[in-house]
MIDOBA-343352 format. One record per residue (C-alpha): x, y, z. Coordinates in steps of 0.5 Angstrom, whole numbers, padded with zeros to 4 digits, always signed. Layout:
// MIDOBA-343352
XYZ/...
END
This chain:
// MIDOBA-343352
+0036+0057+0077/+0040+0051+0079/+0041+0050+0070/+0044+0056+0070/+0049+0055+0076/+0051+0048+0072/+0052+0052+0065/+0056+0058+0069/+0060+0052+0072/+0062+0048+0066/+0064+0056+0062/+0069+0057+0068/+0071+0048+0068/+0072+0050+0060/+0076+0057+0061/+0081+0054+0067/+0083+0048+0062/+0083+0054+0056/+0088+0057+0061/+0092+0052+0064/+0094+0049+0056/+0095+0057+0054/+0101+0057+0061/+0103+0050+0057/+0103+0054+0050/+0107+0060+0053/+0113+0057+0057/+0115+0051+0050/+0115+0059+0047/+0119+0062+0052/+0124+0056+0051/+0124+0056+0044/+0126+0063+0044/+0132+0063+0049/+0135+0057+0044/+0134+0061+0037/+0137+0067+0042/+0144+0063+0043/+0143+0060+0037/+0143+0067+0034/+0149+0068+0038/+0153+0063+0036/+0152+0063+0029/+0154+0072+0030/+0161+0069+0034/+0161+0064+0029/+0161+0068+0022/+0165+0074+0026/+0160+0079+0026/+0159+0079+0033/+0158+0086+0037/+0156+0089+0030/+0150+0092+0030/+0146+0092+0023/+0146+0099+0021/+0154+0098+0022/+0155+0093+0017/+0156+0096+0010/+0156+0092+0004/+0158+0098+0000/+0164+0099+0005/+0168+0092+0005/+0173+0091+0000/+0171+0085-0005/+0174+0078-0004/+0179+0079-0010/+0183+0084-0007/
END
C-alpha cells in the first residue's frame, strides 16, 4: 500500500511540474502573439493597407504603376 502511495505521489510531483512548464510555455506565446500583432499593425499602416480587409483588395482592380 505504502509503494503505491510513494508512485501516485511521484505521478502527481511529475504532472504539477508538466503543468507548471506548460503556464511558462503559454504566457511567452501570448507575448509573442501580441508583439507579431502590432508588428502586423505597423506594417499594414506602413504599406497603406491599413482598415482594408483581404476580400477588398483586388489586384485586378489597381491601375498599373505605368499609369
Amino acid at each position: 500500500m505504502n509503494d503505491r502511495v510513494q508512485r501516485l505521489e511521484e505521478k502527481i510531483a511529475y504532472l504539477e511540474r508538466h503543468v507548471t512548464e506548460q503556464d511558462k510555455v503559454m504566457l511567452e506565446l501570448g507575448d509573442t502573439v501580441a508583439k507579431l500583432r502590432l508588428e502586423l499593425g505597423a506594417l499594414r499602416e506602413r504599406s497603406g493597407g491599413a482598415g482594408r480587409a483581404d476580400s477588398e483588395a483586388n489586384p485586378a482592380d489597381e491601375r498599373p504603376p505605368h499609369y
